[in-house]
GUFIKE-741206 format. One record per residue (C-alpha): x, y, z. Coordinates in steps of 0.02 Angstrom, whole numbers, plus 50000, padded with zeros to 5 digits. Layout:
BEGIN
XYZ...
END
This chain:
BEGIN
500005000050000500695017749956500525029250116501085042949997499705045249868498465046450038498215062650134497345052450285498665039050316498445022750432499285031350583498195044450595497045043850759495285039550722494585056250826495885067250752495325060450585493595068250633493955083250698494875086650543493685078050408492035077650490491355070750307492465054350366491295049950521490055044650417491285031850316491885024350478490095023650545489855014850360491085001250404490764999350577492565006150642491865023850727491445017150902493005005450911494045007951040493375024451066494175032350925495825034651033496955022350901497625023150741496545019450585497625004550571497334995250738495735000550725495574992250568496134977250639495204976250792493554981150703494144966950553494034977750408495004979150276496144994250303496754997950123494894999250087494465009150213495885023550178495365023149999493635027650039494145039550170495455049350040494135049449893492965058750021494085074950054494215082849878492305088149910492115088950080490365096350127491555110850227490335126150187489095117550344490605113850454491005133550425489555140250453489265129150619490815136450663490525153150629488735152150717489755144250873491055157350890489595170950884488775163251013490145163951150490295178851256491375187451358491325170751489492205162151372493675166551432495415156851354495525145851492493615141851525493525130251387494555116251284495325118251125494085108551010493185091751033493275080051188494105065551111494585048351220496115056551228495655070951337496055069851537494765072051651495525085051741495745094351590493745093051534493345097851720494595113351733494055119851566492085115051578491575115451757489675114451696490375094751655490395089851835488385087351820488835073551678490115065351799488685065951965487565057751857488735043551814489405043452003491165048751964491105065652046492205059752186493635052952077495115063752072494705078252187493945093952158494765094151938494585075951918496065064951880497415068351753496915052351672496275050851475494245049751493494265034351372495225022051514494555032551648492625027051589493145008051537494125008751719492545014251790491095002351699490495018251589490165016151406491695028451355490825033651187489235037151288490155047251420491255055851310489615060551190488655066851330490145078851393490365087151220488415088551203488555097051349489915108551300489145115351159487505117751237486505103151152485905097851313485735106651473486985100751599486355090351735486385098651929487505093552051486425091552209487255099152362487215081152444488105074952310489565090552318489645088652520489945068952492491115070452346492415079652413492125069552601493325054552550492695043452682494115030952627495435042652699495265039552887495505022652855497115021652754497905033452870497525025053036497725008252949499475014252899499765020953078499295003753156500744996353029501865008853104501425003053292500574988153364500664978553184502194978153080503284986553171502944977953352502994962053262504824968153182505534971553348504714954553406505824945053255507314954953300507164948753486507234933253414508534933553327509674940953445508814926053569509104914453458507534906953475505614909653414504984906553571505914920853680504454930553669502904929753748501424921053657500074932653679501044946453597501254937453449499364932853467498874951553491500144957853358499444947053247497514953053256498214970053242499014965853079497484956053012495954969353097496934985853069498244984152951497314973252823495464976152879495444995052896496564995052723495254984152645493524994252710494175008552668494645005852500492864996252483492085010652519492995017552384492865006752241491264998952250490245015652222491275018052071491195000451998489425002052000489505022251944488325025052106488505033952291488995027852444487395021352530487745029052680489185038852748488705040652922488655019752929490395022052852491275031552980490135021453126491115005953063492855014253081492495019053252491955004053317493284994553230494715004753289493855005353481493984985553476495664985053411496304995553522495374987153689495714970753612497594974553605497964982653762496944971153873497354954853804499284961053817499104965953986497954948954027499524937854094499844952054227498174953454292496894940954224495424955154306493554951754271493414971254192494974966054068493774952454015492324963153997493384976853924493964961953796492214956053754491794975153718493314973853599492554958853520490824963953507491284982353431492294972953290490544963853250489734979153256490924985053137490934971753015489114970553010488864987452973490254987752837489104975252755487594982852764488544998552666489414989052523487594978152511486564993752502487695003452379487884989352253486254985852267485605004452229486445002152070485264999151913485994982051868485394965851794486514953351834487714945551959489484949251913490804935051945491834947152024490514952052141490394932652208492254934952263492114951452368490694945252448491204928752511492714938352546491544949452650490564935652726492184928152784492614943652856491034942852981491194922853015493174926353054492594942453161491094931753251492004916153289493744925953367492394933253481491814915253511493554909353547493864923453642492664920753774493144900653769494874907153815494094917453959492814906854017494374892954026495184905954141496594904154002497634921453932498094911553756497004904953624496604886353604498224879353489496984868853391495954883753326497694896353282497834888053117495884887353061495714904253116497264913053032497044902752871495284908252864495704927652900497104926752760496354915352622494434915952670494414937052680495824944752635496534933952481494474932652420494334951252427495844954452334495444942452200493724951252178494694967152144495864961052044494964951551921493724968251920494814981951904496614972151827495904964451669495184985151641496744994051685498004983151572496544981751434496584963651448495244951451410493804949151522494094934551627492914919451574491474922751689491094902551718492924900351772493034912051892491184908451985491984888651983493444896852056492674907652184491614890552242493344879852255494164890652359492524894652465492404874852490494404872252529494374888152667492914878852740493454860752733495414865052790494514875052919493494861052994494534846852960496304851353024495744853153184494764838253186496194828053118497514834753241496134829053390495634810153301497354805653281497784799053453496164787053488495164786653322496064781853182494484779153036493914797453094495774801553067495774794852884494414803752828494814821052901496604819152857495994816252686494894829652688496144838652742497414834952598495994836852456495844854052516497444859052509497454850052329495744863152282496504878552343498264877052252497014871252098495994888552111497314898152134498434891751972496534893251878496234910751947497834917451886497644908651706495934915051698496714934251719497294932151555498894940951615500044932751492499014938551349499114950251216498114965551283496494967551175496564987251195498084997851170498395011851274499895016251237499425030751159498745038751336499935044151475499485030251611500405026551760501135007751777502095009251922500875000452018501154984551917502814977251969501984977352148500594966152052501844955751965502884952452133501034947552242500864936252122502344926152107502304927452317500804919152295501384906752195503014903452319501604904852478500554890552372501904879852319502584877552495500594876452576500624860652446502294853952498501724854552705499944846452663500694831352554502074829152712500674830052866499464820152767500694807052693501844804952863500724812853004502214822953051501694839553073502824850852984503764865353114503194881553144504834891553081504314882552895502464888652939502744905252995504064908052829502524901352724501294911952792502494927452770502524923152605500664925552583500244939852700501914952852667502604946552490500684943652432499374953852523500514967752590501284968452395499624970152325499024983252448500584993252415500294992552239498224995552232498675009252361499895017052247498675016452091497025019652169497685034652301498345047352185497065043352057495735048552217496545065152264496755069952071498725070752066500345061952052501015050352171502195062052297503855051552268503855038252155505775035452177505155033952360504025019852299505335008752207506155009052357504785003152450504744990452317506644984552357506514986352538504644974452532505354962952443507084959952527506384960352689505194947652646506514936052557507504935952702506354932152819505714916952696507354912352688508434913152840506834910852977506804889752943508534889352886508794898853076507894885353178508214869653095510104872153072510354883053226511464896253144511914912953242512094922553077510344913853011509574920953165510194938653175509834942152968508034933253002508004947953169508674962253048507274956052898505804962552987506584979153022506994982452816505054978152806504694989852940505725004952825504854999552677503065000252756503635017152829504225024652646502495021552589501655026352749502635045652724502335042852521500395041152538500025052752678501065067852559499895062052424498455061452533499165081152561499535086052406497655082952359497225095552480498305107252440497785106052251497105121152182497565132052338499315138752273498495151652167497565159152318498965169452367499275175952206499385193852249497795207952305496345210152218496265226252129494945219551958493505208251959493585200251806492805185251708494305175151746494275179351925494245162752036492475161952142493695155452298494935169352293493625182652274492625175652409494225175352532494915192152481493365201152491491965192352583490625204952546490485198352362489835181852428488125193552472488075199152288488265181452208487105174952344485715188952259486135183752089485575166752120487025156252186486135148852349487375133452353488695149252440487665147252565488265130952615490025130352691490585114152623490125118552459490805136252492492645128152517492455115852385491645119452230492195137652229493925133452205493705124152031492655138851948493035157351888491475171051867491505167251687491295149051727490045153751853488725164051760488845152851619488215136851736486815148851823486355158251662486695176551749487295191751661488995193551683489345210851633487865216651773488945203251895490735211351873490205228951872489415225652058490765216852107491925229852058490975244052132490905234652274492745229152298493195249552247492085255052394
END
């Protein structure tokens, strides 16, 4: 084919083609090619993806421009350009047509009117007050939104085809509330005290010790619900609240419930940890009841977490159960079984007049927090949101809902049946058999799921949409990548352990079980909530990670620390080593840096979202009202013109949350144009006003 004799070439972008050509839309429509992909690729990969034949189609499209029908384009143009007034200020609107291209921060910025479209869809609160920098094609496919729809609506909208819908001032108050917030940070701060970091200094006891058991049981037991209620729980709630209203472009049901649940989950944390540490030294009747509370608030919690996520998905206008929906919920449900029978065990333990939980249930219990909730809920986001942000094929929905029942059933059955096996084996050998076989087949199911989840993913295949033309951040990924292959080590030696107890009845040491489970809960869970944290975070606040040289040290530092412990924690113990010991002690404090990098990283990005849009408030005194005049800074500098706008119809001033909020995304020009005021009448008040 000879690119030369064409004007419109195969690596032209479908949209610019458009814009340019507007004759040309047609022709695509003609062969089927105009909705592809959104229009963001070239002619040629649209070609292909669309299966036409491209030489075709550029012939067609080239014998179209000598007599293009440009006299109606003109005139359009011409009748548009008369039509914009003195509102239209150079930066109150964008240059030409939204295209997939375009970020949403730049559509918001430019179009404030647009943030009615985005309401609608429930995607006000993504990004901040402008919106992420992020091209509104993936952000919209990210996001379950018809892109072509959304991006249709927005330019009808622009040029004043359709009115633009309100923004309800219950819908501004809740999208700039970011519920998820307190719940990263204080899930982050937990990391930084009683959870990884009290469990680092634990290790490094240890190691100096020389031995695992030099500390204490019950501060292992009580670091460890710290790690799995506040570090991973909090982290996960809080970033359910977040997601789910946006998967299903809907609000939160309720954020009252919302911040009830944080409460009462970080009250029985915190009474949980402190009087089951202080238990041994004074085993008092109120440090029961003051544990029980503990217990019972964490219920509270859970339950009411549930009835948010069920109420929001369910206000969404949907037809069908979604497979990834079946994995966040058992994942959920786990969460309130795990939560309910702790409390259960708990009050055993009390009731026993004991200070340590039963040994038989340790093992049911943690594999059911780590596998049952946390590794469920994290499959339900990944196959949801992964498959969308790589462009990947949708995961084959029959796999996955066979998946998500296997490794339901092999939580449940390795649950029941380990214990039972452990307590059969001395005086009931048949009822030993069958338990310890039910007990390997589960083992044999969950490594099965868990090789079939990953395959389903369709991670090592060719991505079906190319975004390569938009600028998307991907340093979240290698975080993915890493979770995954700790999975795959965590799995691999969980197989190895269940073929050795079942086949010999020796049960394998706790060094090897402890490395294993570090596997799964720092190089797998903590990896993948570094990396969704990293991704979904900055994306929230509508900027740029603070440091991301910060973050591939984190990545290092994670990863190291968790190798090492892996490593050198059963290689420590079964061959006795001094050196073994003292690197397996110093692996626990690297994860403790690493966990603090991204602690500082996310709470600066958490900050610079708040800070976004203030640095032109100090920009010098007001001396001109003027169209581009920014509603905040007039407001601040010269509080009497919030009486004047007030009379001129903006009401929503009136509110304080609003007043802090929306102001600081619009100028007058902006303004007028949304409440259809006279701007000329506006500024010359204003003026007078500031003057006197």
């Amino acid at each position: 084919m000879n690119q030369k004799n064409y004007t419109i070439t195969k690596d032209m972008i479908v949209n610019d083609v458009v814009n340019n050509y507007p004759q040309t839309n047609e022709i695509f429509t003609k062969y089927g090619v105009d909705t592809c992909c959104g229009g963001i690729q070239s002619i040629e990969l649209t070609a292909a993806a669309c299966n036409v034949n491209l030489e075709e189609v550029l012939k067609t499209l080239n014998e179209a421009i000598p007599a293009p029908p440009q006299d109606i384009e003109e005139d359009k143009a011409v009748r548009d350009d008369a039509e914009v007034t003195v509102e239209d200020t150079v930066d109150s609107e964008i240059g030409g047509e939204i295209t997939g291209n375009t970020t949403v921060k730049e559509i918001i910025m430019h179009n404030p009117e647009t943030k009615g479209v985005f309401s609608k869809y429930g995607l006000l609160e993504c990004g901040g007050e402008y919106g992420p920098e992020e091209a509104i094609y993936f952000f919209a496919r990210v996001h379950n939104v018809d892109p072509d729809s959304l991006i249709k609506e927005l330019n009808d909208v622009i040029r004043g085809k359709v009115a633009a819908p309100e923004v309800s001032s219950e819908d501004a108050v809740s999208a700039y509330e970011n519920i998820y917030e307190k719940f990263i940070k204080t899930a982050i701060i937990i990391a930084l005290s009683t959870g990884c970091v009290y469990g680092a200094f634990m290790l490094f006891y240890m190691g100096i010790q020389h031995s695992l058991y030099s500390v204490p049981k019950v501060l292992i037991e009580t670091h460890g619900h710290t790690q799995i209620f506040g570090w991973c729980g909090l982290f996960i709630m809080g970033v359910s609240y977040f997601v789910l209203p946006r998967f299903y472009a809907v609000c939160i049901y309720s954020g009252r419930l919302a911040n009830l649940s944080f409460y009462f989950m970080v009250a029985g944390i915190l009474l949980i940890f402190v009087y089951r540490t202080l238990l041994p030294l004074n085993n008092h009747y109120f440090f029961q009841i003051l544990i029980l509370s503990g217990c019972l608030l964490e219920i509270l919690a859970v339950l009411v977490f549930l009835i948010v996520a069920v109420k929001t998905v369910l206000s969404a206008e949907k037809q069908e159960l979604e497979t990834y929906e079946t994995f966040l919920f058992s994942g959920y449900l786990w969460f309130l079984i795990v939560t309910v029978a702790h409390a259960g065990i708990i009050y055993y333990m009390l009731d026993a007049g004991e200070t340590l939980i039963p040994h038989a249930t340790i093992y049911p219990l943690r594999h059911i927090q780590v596998m049952g909730f946390i590794t469920l809920v994290i499959f339900g986001v990944l196959s949801r949101t992964l498959p969308a942000f790589l462009g990947l094929k949708t995961p084959n929905a029959k796999i996955n809902l066979l998946i998500m029942f296997m490794l339901n059933a092999s939580v449940l059955v390795r649950a029941v049946s380990q214990p039972l096996m452990v307590y059969y084996a001395d005086f009931d050998l048949p009822f030993y058999y069958v338990f310890n076989t039910l007990y390997f087949t589960s083992g044999c199911v969950e490594f099965l799921s868990i090789l079939l989840f990953l395959y389903n993913l369709n991670i090592l295949s060719k991505p079906e949409v190319d975004f390569s033309g938009m600028e998307i951040e991907k340093s979240y990924e290698k975080f993915v990548w890493a979770g995954i292959l700790w999975l795959l080590v965590g799995e691999i030696a969980m197989m190895v352990f269940t073929v050795q107890e079942s086949f010999t009845g020796v049960p394998v040491s706790h060094a090897l079980i402890g490395a294993y489970r570090h596997a799964v809960t720092v190089g797998f869970i903590t990896m993948m909530i570094f990396g969704f944290a990293s991704r979904i975070i900055p994306i929230s606040q509508g900027v740029k990670l603070h440091s991301y040289s910060s973050l591939t040290m984190t990545f290092i530092l994670i990863n190291a620390g968790s190798a090492l412990r892996v490593i050198f924690q059963p290689l420590a113990v079964h061959t006795g080593s001094v050196p073994s010991y003292l690197i397996m002690g110093i692996s626990g404090l690297i994860e403790s840096v690493a966990i603090l990098l991204f602690g500082i990283n996310i709470w600066r990005t958490l900050r610079d979202g708040k800070r976004q849009g203030t640095d032109e408030e100090d920009h010098g005194k007001l001396t001109t009202v003027t169209a581009s005049t920014n509603v905040h800074h007039l407001i601040k500098q010269h509080p009497p013109a919030m009486d004047i706008l007030i009379s001129k119809g903006f009401t929503q001033l009136k509110n304080p949350i609003l007043r802090n909020t929306m102001t600081r995304a619009v100028n007058l020009g902006q303004a007028t144009k949304m409440h259809n005021t006279d701007l000329d009448q506006l500024l010359k008040e204003l003026n007078e006003s500031l003057k006197s």
